[in-house]
Structures are given as C-alpha cells and as structure tokens.
TORZA-855966 format. One record per residue (C-alpha): residue number from 1; x, y, z. Coordinates in pm, whole numbers, always signed. Layout:
BEGIN
NUM_X_Y_Z
...
END
This chain:
BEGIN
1_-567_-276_+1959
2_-590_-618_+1795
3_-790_-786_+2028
4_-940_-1096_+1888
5_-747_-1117_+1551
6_-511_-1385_+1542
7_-166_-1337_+1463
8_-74_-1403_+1078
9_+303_-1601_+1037
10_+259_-1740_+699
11_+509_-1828_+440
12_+462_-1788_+44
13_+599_-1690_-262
14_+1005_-1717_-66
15_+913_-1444_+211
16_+750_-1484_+529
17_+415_-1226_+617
18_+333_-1133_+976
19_+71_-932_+1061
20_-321_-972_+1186
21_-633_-1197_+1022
22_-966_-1219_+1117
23_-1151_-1319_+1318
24_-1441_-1453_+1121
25_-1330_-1683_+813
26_-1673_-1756_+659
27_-1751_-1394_+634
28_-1617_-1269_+293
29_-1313_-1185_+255
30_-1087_-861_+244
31_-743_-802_+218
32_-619_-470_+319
33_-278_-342_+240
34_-93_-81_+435
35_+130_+254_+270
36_+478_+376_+362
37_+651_+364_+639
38_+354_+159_+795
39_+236_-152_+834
40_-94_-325_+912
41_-139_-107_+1181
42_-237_+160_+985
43_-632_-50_+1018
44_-685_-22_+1395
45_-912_+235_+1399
46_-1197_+77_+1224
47_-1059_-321_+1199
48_-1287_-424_+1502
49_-1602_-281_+1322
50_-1560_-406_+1002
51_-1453_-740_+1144
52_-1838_-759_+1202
53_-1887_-850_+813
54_-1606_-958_+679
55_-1329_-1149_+728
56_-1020_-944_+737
57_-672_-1019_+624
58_-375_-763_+707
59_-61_-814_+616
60_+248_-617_+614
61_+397_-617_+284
62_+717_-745_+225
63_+992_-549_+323
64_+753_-375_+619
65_+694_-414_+984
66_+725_-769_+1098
67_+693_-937_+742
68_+1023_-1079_+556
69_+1304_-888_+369
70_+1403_-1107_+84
71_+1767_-1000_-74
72_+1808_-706_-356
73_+1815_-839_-670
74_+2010_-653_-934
75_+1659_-576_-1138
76_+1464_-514_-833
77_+1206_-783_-957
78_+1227_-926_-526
79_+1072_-633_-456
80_+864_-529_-771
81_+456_-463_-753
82_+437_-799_-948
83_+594_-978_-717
84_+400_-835_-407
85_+99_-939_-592
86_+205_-1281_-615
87_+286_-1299_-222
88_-79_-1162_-195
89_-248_-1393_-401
90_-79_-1684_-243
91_-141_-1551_+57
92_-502_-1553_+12
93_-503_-1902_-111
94_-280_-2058_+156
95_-608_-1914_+402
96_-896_-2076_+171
97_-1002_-1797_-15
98_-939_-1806_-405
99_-1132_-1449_-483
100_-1181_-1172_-261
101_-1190_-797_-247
102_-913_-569_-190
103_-859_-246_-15
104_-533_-72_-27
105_-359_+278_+59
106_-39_+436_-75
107_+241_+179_-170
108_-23_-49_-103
109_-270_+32_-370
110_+1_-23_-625
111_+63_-372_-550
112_-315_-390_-526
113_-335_-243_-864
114_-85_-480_-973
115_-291_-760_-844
116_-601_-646_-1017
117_-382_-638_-1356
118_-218_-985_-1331
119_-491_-1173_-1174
120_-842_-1053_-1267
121_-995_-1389_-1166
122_-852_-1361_-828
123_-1013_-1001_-705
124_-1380_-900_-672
125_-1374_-507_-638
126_-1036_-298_-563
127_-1050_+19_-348
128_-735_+273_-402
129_-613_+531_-156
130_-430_+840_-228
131_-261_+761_-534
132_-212_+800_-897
133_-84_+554_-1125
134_+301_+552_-1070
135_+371_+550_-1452
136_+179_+886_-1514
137_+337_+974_-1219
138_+695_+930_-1319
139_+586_+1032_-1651
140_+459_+1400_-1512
141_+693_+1476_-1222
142_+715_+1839_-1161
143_+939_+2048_-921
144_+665_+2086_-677
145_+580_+1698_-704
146_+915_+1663_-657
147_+978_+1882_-326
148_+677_+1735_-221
149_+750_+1357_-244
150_+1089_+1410_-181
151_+1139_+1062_-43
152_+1064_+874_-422
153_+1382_+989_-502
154_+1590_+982_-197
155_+1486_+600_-152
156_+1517_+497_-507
157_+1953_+565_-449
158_+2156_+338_-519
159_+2246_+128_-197
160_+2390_+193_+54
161_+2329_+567_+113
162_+1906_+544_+177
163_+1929_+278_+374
164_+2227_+373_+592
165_+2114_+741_+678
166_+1744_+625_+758
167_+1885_+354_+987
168_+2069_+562_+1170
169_+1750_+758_+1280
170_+1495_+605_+1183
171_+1256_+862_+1413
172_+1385_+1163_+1206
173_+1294_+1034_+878
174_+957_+855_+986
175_+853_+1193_+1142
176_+993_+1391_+876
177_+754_+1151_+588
178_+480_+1147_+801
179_+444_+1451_+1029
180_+496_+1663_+720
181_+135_+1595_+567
182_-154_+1780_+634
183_-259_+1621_+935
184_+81_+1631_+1082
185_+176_+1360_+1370
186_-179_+1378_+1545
187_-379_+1115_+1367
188_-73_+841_+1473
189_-116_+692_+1857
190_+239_+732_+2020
191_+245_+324_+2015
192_+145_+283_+1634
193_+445_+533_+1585
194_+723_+362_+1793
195_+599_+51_+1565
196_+666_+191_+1300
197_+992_+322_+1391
198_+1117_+7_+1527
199_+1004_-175_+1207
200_+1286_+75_+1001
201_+1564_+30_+1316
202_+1906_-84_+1142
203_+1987_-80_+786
204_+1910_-427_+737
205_+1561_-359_+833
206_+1517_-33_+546
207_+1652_-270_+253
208_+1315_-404_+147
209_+1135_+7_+198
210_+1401_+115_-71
211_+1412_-157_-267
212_+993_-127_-319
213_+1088_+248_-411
214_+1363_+129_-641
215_+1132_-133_-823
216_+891_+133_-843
217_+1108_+378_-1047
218_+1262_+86_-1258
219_+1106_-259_-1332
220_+744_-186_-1242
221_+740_+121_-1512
222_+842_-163_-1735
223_+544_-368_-1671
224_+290_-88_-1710
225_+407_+27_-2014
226_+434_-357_-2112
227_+85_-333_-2023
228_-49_-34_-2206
229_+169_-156_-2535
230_-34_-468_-2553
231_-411_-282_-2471
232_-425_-413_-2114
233_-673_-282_-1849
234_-791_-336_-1522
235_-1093_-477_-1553
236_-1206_-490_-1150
237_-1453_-233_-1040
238_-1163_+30_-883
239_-1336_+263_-623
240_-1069_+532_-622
241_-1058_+786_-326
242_-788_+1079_-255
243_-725_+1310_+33
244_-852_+1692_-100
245_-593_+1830_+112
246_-298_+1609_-4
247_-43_+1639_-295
248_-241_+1366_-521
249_-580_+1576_-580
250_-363_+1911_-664
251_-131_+1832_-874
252_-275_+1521_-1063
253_-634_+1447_-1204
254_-694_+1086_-1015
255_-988_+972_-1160
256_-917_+1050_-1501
257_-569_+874_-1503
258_-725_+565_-1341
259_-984_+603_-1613
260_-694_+511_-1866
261_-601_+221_-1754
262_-955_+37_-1614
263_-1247_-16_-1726
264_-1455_+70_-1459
265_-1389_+342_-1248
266_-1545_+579_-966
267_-1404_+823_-710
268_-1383_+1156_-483
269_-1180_+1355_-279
270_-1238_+1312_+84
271_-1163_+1597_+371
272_-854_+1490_+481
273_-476_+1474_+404
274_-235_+1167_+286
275_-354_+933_+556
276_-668_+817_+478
277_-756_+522_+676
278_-586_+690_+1020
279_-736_+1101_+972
280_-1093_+984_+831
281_-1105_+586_+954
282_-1535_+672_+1003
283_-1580_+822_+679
284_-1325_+564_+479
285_-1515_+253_+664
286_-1873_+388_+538
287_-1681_+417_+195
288_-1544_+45_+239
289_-1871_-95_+352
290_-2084_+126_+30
291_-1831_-37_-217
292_-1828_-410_-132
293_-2199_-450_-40
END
C-alpha cells in the first residue's frame, strides 16, 4: 500500500524511527504523525495522492510499530511530548529539511503541538486531529470522559500491570480501543489491523505505548503549565479539526481551548468518528491540501 515510498531506518535523538518517506524530496515537505495504537499506516488511504505535491515523511513515533523503544525512565522524560518533538525535529533535519509543515492525529498531534511550542522556527503550519489540549483535559476529566477514554488511565499504571495484560492479547485490547468508536472496526483493512497488533505483541513491545500515556499524565502537564506560567503560545497557524461524532466535540469545546494557548487558530467538526485520516481520508486530504497551499 506503500508502493514507491522508500523505507525510513533512521537514527536520532538515542532511538531508531522506521516507517515510510517520500517519494519526491524537492516537493515541500510534510511530516505526518500517527495516533494510538497505530502507526504510519494510519496514511495509506490518501499518501499516494498527496505524494503528488509534497514530499511526505511518516514515521512511527517512538515506542510504535517498527520505530525504537528506548528504556522507562523514572520521570518519564524518554517518552515525554518534548522529547518526541526532539526525535521529530532531528528527524527532519537528518533528511535536509530545516522547516516544514506538520500534520498530526491523536497522540500524534500532541507531540506535534509540542513541536510547534519548543521549536517555532522549525514548523510552517500545524494541523491537529481529534484532540484537545491534554492539560485542559486532565484538568476537566469527567465520569463520562472517563468511561469513555478508559485506556488514559489504564495505561498510565504503574508497570508492570498495562503492559503485561495488553501483551498477553494484544487483539483484545487493540479491538476493544479501536472497534469501540463510532466507526467501529470497518474503516481498518484486515492487514493494517494485524500490523498493528503485531506492533503491541509481547510486553516488551507495549513499554514505550504506556510510557507515552504515563508522560502524558505526569511530566508533559509539567511543561504546559511551565508554559502557560511564563505567557507562552503557539505561535504556528494550528488548523484544528475533530470528529462530530467522537468524544472530543461533545464533551470539550476544541477550538476555544486551542484558542488559549495559540495565537492563531481555525477549525470544525467533520462527519466522522475518532479516526480521522482512515473514516474521512477524501475529506481530511482536501482539508490538508486547503491548509498548506
């Protein structure tokens, strides 16, 4: 489903990405970041079209799919937004390109959020899929945010329990995350799903998913609030789009929390669940190609 983008085996920043480039490196540039439990996969559907004007980097994030899982740390700081950023931004560099654009879903968008904080020379214009900003979203958990993102606060556990009872079957809790949205299991090709699976077989393999979680809930809330405390905002165009039949839209106000911490924002809901890029991937490339023009 890759068919003409090379393979991407890179190593930055301590960890080692896999995942998909290309195929065109003097068209401008775009890094894409995948959610949870994905990978790069989650771009197949519209990669090969978009590939016509830009050049397209995929990685999985560290801790995902094929990429590296660098040990816990007692802080969580290997597996913090800040440090994803970092692997991104290297990343970029180690293929030629100092700025580009970014376009990010789910766990994702928060690194790519992070990026957009911590290096504002580096990124043109940052799209961001189905999510809030995690401090307001700590900050405002409810019982029915709760029930319905069940897995922030399984993962975020101290080791070993997550990463023991997901390795044992991994196919029960993928399908359980996943086929659970709106959209169910439909939108996922049988393949892309046993990918993903495999990617979360053994407990060694679910360290670096927890771990994100567990940064997420502890040393990353510590760097936004670090943030707001000293007056800092995004200041990267953000284009900010949410499924209108997902959990983000009904129980939290998107645009107006990403309106408090950039300085230029626009959004909208879109007609589909959670999973963006794989229920709409038409709709969401028009959106893609509208923003970076």
């Amino acid at each position: 489903m890759f068919d003409g983008f090379p393979e991407l085996d890179v190593s930055v920043n301590g960890v080692r990405l896999r995942g998909r480039v290309g195929p065109d490196p003097a068209k401008p540039p775009v890094l894409l970041l995948h959610g949870h439990p994905e990978s790069h996969l989650i771009w197949h559907k519209m990669a090969p079209s978009l590939a016509a004007d830009f050049f397209l980097v995929m990685p999985d994030l560290r801790g995902y799919g094929d990429s590296g899982r660098p040990p816990a740390t007692v802080d969580h700081s290997s597996y913090s937004k800040r440090e994803m950023a970092r692997d991104c931004v290297e990343l970029m560099a180690r293929l030629g390109h100092r700025r580009f654009d970014v376009v990010a879903h789910d766990r994702g968008a928060r690194v790519a959020a992070r990026l957009a904080a911590d290096h504002p020379d580096r990124v043109g214009r940052v799209m961001l899929m189905d999510i809030a900003p995690t401090l307001d979203m700590y900050e405002s958990t409810t019982r029915a945010f709760a029930a319905a993102y069940w897995h922030w606060f399984f993962l975020i556990q101290p080791a070993p329990t997550p990463e023991a009872l997901i390795g044992a079957n991994p196919r029960a809790y993928v399908e359980a995350v996943m086929g659970s949205r709106h959209a169910g299991l439909t939108p996922f090709p049988p393949e892309v799903l046993d990918r993903y699976v495999e990617a979360l077989t053994g407990a060694d393999k679910v360290i670096g998913m927890c771990e994100d979680y567990r940064a997420a809930a502890t040393i990353d809330l510590e760097h936004d609030r670090a943030d707001r405390a000293a007056g800092r905002r995004i200041t990267a165009p953000l284009r900010v789009l949410w499924g209108e039949r997902g959990i983000i839209g009904r129980l939290f106000d998107p645009l107006a929390l990403w309106c408090g911490v950039a300085a230029d924002v626009s959004g909208r809901p879109v007609d589909c669940g959670h999973y963006l890029p794989e229920e709409l991937p038409d709709e969401i490339e028009s959106e893609i190609r509208a923003f970076l023009a």
